[in-house]
C-alpha positions in Angstrom: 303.0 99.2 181.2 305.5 100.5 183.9 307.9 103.5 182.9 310.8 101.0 183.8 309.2 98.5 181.7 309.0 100.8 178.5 312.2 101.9 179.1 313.0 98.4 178.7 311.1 98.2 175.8 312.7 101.0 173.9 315.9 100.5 174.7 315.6 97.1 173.2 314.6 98.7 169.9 317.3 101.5 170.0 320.0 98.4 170.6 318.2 96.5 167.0 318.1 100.4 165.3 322.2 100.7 166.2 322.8 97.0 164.8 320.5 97.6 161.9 322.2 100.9 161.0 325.4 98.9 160.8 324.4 95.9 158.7 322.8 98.2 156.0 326.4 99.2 155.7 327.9 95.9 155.7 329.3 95.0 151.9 328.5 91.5 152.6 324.6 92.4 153.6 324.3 94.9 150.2 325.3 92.1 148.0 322.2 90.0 149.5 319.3 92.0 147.5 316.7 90.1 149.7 318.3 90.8 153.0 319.1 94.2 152.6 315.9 95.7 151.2 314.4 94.0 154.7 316.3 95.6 156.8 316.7 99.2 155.2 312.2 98.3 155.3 313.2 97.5 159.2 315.4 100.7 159.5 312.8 102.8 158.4 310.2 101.1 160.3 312.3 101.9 163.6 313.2 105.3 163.2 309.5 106.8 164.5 310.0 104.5 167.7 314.0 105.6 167.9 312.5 110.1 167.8 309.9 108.7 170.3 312.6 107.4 172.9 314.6 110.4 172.6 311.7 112.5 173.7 310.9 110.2 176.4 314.5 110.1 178.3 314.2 113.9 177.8 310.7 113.8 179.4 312.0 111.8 182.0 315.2 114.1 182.8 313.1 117.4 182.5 310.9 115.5 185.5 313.4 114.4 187.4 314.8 118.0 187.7 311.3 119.5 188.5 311.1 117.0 191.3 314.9 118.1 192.5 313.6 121.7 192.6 310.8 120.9 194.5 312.0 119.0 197.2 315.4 121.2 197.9 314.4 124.9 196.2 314.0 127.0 199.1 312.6 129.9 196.9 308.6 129.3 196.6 308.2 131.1 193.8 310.8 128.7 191.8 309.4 125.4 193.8 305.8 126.6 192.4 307.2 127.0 188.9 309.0 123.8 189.3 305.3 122.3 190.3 303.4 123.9 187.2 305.7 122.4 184.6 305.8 119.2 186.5 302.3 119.0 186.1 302.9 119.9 182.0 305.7 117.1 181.8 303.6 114.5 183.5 300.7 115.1 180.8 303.3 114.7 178.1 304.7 111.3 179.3 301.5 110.3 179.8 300.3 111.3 176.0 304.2 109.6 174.8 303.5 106.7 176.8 299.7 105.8 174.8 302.1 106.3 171.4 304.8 104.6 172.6 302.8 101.9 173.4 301.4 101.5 169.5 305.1 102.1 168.2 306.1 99.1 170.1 303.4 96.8 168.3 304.9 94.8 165.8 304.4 96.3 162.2 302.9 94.2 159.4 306.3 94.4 156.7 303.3 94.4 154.3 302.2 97.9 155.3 304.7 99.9 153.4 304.4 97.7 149.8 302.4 99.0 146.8 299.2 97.8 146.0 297.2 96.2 143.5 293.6 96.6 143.8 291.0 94.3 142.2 286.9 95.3 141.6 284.5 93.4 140.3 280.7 93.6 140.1 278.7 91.3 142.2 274.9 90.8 142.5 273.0 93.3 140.9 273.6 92.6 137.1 274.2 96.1 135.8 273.9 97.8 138.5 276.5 96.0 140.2 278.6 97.6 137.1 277.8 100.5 137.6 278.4 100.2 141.8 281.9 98.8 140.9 282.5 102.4 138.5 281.4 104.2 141.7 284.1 102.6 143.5 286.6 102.8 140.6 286.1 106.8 140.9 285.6 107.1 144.9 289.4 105.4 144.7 290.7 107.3 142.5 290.0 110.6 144.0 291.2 109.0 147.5 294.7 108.4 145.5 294.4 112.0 144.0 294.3 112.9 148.1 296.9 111.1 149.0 299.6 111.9 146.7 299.4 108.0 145.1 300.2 106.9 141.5 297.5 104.7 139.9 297.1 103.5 136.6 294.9 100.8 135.3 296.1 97.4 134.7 293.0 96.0 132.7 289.5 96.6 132.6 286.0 94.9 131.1 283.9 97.5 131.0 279.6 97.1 132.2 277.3 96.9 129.2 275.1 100.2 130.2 278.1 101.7 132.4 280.6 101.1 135.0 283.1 97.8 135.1 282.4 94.3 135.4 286.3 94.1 136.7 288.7 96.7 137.0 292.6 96.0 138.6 294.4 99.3 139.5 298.3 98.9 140.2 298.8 102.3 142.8 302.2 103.2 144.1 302.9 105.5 146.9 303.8 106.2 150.4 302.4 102.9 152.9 299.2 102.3 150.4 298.7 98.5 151.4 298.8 99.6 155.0 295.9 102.2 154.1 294.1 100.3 151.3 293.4 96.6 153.1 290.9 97.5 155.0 289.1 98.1 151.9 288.9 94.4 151.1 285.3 92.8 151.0 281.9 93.5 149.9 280.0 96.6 149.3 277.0 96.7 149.3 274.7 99.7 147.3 271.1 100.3 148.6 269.2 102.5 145.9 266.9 102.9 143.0 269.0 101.8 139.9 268.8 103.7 136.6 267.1 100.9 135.3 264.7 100.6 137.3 261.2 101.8 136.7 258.9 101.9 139.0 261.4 103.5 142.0 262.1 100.7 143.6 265.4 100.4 145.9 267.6 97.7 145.0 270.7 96.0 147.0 273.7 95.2 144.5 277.3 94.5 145.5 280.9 94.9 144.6 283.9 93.0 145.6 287.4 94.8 146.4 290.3 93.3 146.5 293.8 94.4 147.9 296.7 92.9 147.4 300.0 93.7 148.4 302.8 94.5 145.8 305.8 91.6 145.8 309.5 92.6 144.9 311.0 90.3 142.2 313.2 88.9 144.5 310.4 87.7 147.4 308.6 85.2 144.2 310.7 83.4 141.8 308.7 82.8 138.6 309.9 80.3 136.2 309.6 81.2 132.5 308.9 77.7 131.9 305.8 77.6 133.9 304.0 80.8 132.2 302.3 80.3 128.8 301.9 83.8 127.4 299.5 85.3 124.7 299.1 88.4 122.8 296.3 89.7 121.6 294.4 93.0 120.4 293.4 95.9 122.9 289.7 97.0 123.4 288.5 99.5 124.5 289.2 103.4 124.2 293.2 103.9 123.3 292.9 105.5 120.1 294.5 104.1 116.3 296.8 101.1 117.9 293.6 99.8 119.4 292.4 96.8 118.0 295.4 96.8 115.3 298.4 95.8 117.2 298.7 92.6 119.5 300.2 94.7 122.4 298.0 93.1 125.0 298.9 90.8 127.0 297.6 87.4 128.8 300.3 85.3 131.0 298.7 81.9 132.5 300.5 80.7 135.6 300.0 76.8 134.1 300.8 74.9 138.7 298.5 77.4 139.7 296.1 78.1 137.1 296.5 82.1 137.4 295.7 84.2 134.6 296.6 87.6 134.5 296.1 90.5 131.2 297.0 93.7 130.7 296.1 96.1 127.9 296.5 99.2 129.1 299.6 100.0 127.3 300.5 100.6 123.3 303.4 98.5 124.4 303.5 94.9 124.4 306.7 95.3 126.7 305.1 97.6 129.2 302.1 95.7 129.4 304.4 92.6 130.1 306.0 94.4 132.9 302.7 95.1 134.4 301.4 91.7 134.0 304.0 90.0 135.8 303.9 92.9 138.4 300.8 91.7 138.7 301.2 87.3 138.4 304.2 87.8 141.5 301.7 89.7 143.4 299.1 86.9 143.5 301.9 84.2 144.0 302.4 86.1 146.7 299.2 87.1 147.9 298.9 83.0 148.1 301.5 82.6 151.1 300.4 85.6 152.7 296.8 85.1 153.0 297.4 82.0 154.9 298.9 84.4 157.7 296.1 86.7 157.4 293.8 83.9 158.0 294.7 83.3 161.2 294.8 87.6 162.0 291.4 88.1 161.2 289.4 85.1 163.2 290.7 87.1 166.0 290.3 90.6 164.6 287.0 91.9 163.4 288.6 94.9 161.5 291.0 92.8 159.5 288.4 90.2 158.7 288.2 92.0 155.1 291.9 90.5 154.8 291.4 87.2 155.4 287.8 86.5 153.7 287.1 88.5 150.9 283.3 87.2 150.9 282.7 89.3 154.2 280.3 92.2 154.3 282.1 94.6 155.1 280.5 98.2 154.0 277.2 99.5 152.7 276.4 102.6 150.7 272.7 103.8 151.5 271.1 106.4 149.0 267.7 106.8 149.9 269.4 107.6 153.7 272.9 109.4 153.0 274.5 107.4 155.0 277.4 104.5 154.8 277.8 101.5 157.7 281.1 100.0 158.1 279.9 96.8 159.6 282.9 95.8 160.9 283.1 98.3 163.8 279.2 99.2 163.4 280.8 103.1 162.2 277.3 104.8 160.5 278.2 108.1 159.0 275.5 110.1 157.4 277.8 112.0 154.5 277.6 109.3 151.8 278.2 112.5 149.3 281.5 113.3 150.4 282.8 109.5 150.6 281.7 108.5 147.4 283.8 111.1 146.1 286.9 110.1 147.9 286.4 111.0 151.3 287.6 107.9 152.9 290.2 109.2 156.0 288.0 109.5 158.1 286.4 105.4 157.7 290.0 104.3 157.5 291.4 105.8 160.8 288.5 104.9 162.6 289.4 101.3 161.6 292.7 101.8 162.4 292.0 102.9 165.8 289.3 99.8 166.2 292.5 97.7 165.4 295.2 99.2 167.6 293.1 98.8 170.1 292.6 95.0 169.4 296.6 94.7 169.0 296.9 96.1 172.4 295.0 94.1 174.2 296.4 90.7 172.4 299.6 92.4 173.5 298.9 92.8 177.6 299.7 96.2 176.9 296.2 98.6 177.3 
């Protein structure tokens, strides 16, 4: 992409940021919930591209004014100067110009959202249970990391360890953007605790990730939920098992069931749940967009068919394969204790790439 071309570009976005900016500020535009909390997302979404256009006219001045020096400096000690930081300034366009040219791919609105993630145990039996508690823990520490909020929405615990299904709700900075690339299979390869005679076993996993839907994007209709309490199970201590603060809502046109138990309080716990119900009304529209993302883009297949293979944990060897971008790293240690940045900005990167060449603009 030519310099004229991005400046193009950018000054295209800088003319949306300036209209933007205004209708955030527009009484009519804060009394539309809806409207306004897209375009405050948009706003925000803009501002990195905005800094990077600054930088770039000021690149693009500081050049032109080593290249006036050099043509009509008579001093050549200040035309050699002039040369040398030409030489700088060109390196730095060059470096703006590969981030630029991400910054100017469209954004998924998605990426910012909250996140509700969804493991269950697959193949395996118990060990599958216990796979799916390896997960539950290597996520947590990742959100420890990253400065995220998780709590557990519900839970069904393995019969010799682990879950058979655990749903986390985490909040924090971009964590859809980070955490759906996590969606798929797992895969373990090792000798189970059960086992005997020290033979390796495959089990599997399934993650889910769904992104978080405000209460005005899904309109629920009381009618159509039938809800039920019930008694909590599981560690909580004496209002365990005493009090019907769980809760079960059933979404009766699509058939959706969602619990939660993880509160003392029957209110909380309803919050959560329909947290959770809008997020897989939503999660229905917005898969049918993924769908068509991931048949052309192998690192986002996760997104749009759960069943894919996408990862596998090795024990006997140390090592974990992401499948998707054939990554092999030989420190399963570190990234079954949370170590994940690594994995996840290598598939970034794998994507980006793909982006830019759907875009024309590698």
């Amino acid at each position: 992409m030519g310099e004229n071309m991005i400046l193009v570009r950018l000054e295209g976005v800088n003319a949306r940021f300036e209209e933007v900016g205004q209708l955030i500020t527009d009484p009519s535009v804060i009394t539309d919930m809806k409207r306004y909390v897209r375009l405050n997302r948009e706003y925000k979404q803009l501002e990195p591209v905005i800094t990077a256009f600054n930088a770039y006219k000021n690149l693009l001045s500081n050049i032109q004014s080593a290249k006036g020096i050099i043509s009509g400096e008579k001093d050549e000690e200040l035309r050699e100067m002039a040369k040398e930081e030409l030489e700088i300034y060109n390196e730095q366009l060059a470096a703006l110009d590969d981030d630029i040219k991400l910054l100017l791919l469209p954004q998924d609105p998605e990426d910012d959202k909250n996140a509700i993630v969804e493991i269950r145990a697959g193949t395996g039996g118990d060990e599958a249970s216990i796979f799916a508690g390896d997960l539950f823990r290597m996520y947590s520490k990742f959100f420890e990391t990253k400065g995220w909020k998780a709590s557990t929405t519900s839970f069904t615990e393995g019969t010799v360890g682990g879950y058979k299904e655990i749903i986390i709700d985490v909040n924090g900075e971009g964590v859809y953007g980070i955490m759906k690339y996590e969606s798929g299979v797992h895969r373990v390869q090792r000798v189970p605790q059960t086992e005997t005679q020290g033979r390796v076993h495959t089990s599997a996993a399934t993650v889910a990730v769904l992104p978080e839907a405000e209460d005005f994007e899904v309109e629920v209709k009381q009618s159509d939920i039938r809800k039920d309490t019930y008694c909590s199970s599981g560690p909580g201590g004496q209002s365990v098992n005493t009090t019907y603060s769980a809760i079960r809502l059933t979404h009766i046109p699509s058939g959706i069931v969602v619990t939660c138990q993880d509160e003392k309080s029957q209110l909380k716990n309803l919050d959560k749940a329909m947290k959770e119900l809008r997020a897989r009304l939503y999660n229905l529209e917005y898969q049918k967009r993924m769908d068509s993302i991931s048949s052309k883009r192998k690192t986002m297949v996760s997104s749009g068919d759960r069943s894919a293979k996408i990862r596998t944990y090795n024990y006997p060897q140390g090592r974990v394969t992401d499948h998707r971008i054939n990554l092999t790293l030989y420190n399963l240690h570190s990234i079954i204790n949370g170590d994940l940045q690594e994995i996840i900005d290598k598939l970034q990167m794998a994507e980006n790439a793909e982006r830019l060449k759907e875009s024309g603009m590698e």
